[in-house]
N, C-alpha and C positions, 0 to 999 in steps of 0.2 A: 331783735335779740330778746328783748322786754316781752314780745309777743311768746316767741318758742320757749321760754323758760315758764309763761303762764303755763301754755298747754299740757308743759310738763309735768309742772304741779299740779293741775285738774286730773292729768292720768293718772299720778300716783295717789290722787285722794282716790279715781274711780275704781283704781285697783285695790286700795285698801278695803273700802268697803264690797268690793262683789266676796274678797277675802273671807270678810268679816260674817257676811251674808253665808259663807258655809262653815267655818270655824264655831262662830256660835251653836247654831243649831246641834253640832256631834258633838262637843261641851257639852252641852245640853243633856240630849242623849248620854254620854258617859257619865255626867254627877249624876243622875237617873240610878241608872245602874247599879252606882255604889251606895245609891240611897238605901237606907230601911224601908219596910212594904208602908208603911202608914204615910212617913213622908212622901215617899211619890206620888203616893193620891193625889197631895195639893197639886192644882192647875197652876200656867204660868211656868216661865221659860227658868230652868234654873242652874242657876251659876255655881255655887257651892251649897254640899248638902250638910243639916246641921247636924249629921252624925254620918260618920263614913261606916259604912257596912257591906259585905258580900254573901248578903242575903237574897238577892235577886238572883245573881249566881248559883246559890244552892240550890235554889227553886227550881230554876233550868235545867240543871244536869240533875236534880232529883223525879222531871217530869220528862225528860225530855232524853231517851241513850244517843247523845251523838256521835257515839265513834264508828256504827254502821251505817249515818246517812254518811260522816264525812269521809268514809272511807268507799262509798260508790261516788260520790261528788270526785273524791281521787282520780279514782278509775274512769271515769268521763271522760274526765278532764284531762289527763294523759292519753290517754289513748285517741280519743278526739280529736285533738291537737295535732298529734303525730297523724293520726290520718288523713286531717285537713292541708299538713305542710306539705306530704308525699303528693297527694294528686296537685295541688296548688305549684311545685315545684317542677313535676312531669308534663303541668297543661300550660304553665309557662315557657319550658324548653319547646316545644310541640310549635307555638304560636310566635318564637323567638325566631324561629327557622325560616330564612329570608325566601327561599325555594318551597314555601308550603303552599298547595294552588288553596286560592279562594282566603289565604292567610286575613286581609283586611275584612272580609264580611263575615269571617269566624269571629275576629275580635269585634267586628261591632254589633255584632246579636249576644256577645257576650257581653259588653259593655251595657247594653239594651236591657239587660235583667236586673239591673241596678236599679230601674226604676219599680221594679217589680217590690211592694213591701212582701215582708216576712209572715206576715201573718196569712195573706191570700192563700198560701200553699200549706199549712197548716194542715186543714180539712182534708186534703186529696191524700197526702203524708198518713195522717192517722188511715184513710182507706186502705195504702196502700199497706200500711207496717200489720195494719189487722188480718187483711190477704196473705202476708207472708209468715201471719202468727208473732211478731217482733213485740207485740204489745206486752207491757208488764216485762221487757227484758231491758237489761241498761245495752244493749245493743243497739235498741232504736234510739237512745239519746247518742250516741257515738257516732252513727251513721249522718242523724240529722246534720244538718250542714257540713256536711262531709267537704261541700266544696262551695267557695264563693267568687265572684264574677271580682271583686276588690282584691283577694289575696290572687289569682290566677293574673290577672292585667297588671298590680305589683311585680309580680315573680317575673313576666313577659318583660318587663321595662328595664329590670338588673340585667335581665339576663342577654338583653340586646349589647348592653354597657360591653359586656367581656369581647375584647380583643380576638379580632377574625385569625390575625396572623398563628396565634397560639393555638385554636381551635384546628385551622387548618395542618398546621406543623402535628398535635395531634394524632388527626386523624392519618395523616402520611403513616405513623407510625403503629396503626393498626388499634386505634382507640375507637370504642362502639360507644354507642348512646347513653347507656348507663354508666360507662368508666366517665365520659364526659361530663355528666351532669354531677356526676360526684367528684372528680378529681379537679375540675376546672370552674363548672359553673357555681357550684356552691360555697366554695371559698369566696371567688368574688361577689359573691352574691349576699354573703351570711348576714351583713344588714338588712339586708330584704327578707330573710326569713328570718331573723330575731322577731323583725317587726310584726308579721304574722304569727308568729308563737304569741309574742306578748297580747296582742288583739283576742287571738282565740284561748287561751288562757282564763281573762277577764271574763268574757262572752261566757264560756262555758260551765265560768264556776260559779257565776251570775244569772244559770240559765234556769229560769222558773217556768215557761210557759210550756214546755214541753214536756216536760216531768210529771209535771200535774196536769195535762193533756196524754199523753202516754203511760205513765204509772199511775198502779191502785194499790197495789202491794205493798204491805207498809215493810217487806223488807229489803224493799229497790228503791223505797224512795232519797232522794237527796238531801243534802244537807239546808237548801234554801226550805225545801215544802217542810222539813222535817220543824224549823226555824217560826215559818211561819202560822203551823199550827199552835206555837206558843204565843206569838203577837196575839191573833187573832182569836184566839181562848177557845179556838175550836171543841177542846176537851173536855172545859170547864160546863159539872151539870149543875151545880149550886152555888151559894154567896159562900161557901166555906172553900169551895173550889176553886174561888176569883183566884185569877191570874193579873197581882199587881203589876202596876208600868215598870218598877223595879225588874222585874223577871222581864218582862216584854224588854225591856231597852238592852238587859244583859243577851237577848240573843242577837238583839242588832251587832250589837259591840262583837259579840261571838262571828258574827260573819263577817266584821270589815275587818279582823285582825288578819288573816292570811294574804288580804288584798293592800295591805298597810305595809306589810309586810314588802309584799311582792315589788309595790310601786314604784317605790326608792329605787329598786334594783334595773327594773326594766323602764323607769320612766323616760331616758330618750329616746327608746327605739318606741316608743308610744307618740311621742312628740313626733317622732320621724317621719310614722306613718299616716299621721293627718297634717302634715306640713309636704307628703310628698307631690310633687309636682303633676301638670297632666299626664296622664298616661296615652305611651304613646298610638296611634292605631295602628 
């Protein structure tokens, strides 16, 4: 007993501090932000600033129009989404179908690409989006992971869950694949595809490597590259032009607010989907 009550309290110290370990640091970051430009200079981690100010803030939205990146970041990001759950939800019906021949060696070469990282296909991606002209359009961000081997083998696993009896009564009654998947599979399924919204949501509105690999156009680019040209002072050509940590930390702040936002709301089908079980073959 003496033993599992230590343990317990060693977890609750180890959870306070990994806590701690990210609470401080975006503290950090946000008294930043509300700092004045002179204060933030000073280095070192800081807890309260000695004059509260939203001059970093002005700086930002004086250098920086962000209602055209965050209004392509939108449009990614929706439409994205919704294209990711549509095929994700049609290739899971597809592989849920106990009568599909070769059904186990489709799911395991699709399982197989999991190991494949995201950046090896990058390169061929850019060949291919320049061949079809896509470059410079938020089309090729939309397309890009249209579809993934994790939300597809997800969707396959609900979808096996749904009751054969229902399915078959059904189709007696003259139900086609599409009235199926929408009238029977996705209801019972909607956890499984919360979860994938929530995932790809995150993913997309977080997506920088593609944007700034596929866009040059400064009036496609997104809201992170938009963001990040302020961090990194891209702009700046003199010491009158410095871009204090003030302004740098208010656009961080600027970009976790939607995600701040969102977390609370979608946090357990978040939880869901990296707690979800093997998937089955």
């Amino acid at each position: 007993m003496l033993r599992s009550k230590g343990i317990r309290r060693l977890s609750y110290i180890l959870m306070a501090l990994i806590a701690l370990s990210m609470v401080v640091p975006f503290w950090s970051v946000l008294v930043t932000s509300f700092s004045t430009r002179f204060d933030s200079l000073d280095p070192g981690l800081r807890l309260w600033p000695s004059l509260w100010s939203v001059e970093g803030y002005g700086t930002l939205f004086a250098r920086v129009n962000l209602w055209l990146p965050f209004a392509n970041t939108a449009l990614v990001t929706l439409a994205g989404t919704l294209l990711h759950v549509g095929l994700a939800m049609l290739a899971g019906y597809v592989l849920a179908q106990p009568d599909l021949p070769g059904r186990r060696l489709i799911g395991g070469i699709i399982l197989l690409t999991l190991t494949i990282p995201s950046q090896v296909i990058l390169v061929p991606q850019f060949i291919l989006f320049r061949q079809l002209h896509l470059l410079n359009t938020l089309t090729a961000l939309v397309i890009s992971d249209a579809v993934s081997a994790f939300s597809v083998l997800l969707m396959k696993t609900y979808f096996e869950q749904v009751p054969k009896e229902i399915l078959e009564s059904a189709r007696m009654d003259g139900a086609r694949h599409l009235r199926l998947v929408w009238d029977f599979y996705l209801p019972m399924a909607l956890p499984g595809v919360l979860t994938i919204v929530a995932f790809q949501i995150v993913s997309r509105y977080n997506m920088f490597t593609e944007p700034l690999l596929f866009i040059t156009e400064a009036d496609k680019i997104t809201l992170q590259i938009a963001l990040n040209s302020v961090i990194a002072g891209k702009d700046t050509t003199s010491t009158s032009d410095f871009i204090a940590p003030n302004a740098q930390m208010a656009a961080v702040v600027v970009a976790m607010v939607p995600l701040l936002i969102f977390y609370p709301v979608m946090q357990r089908y978040l939880v869901k989907g990296l707690m979800v079980g093997g998937v089955k073959g």
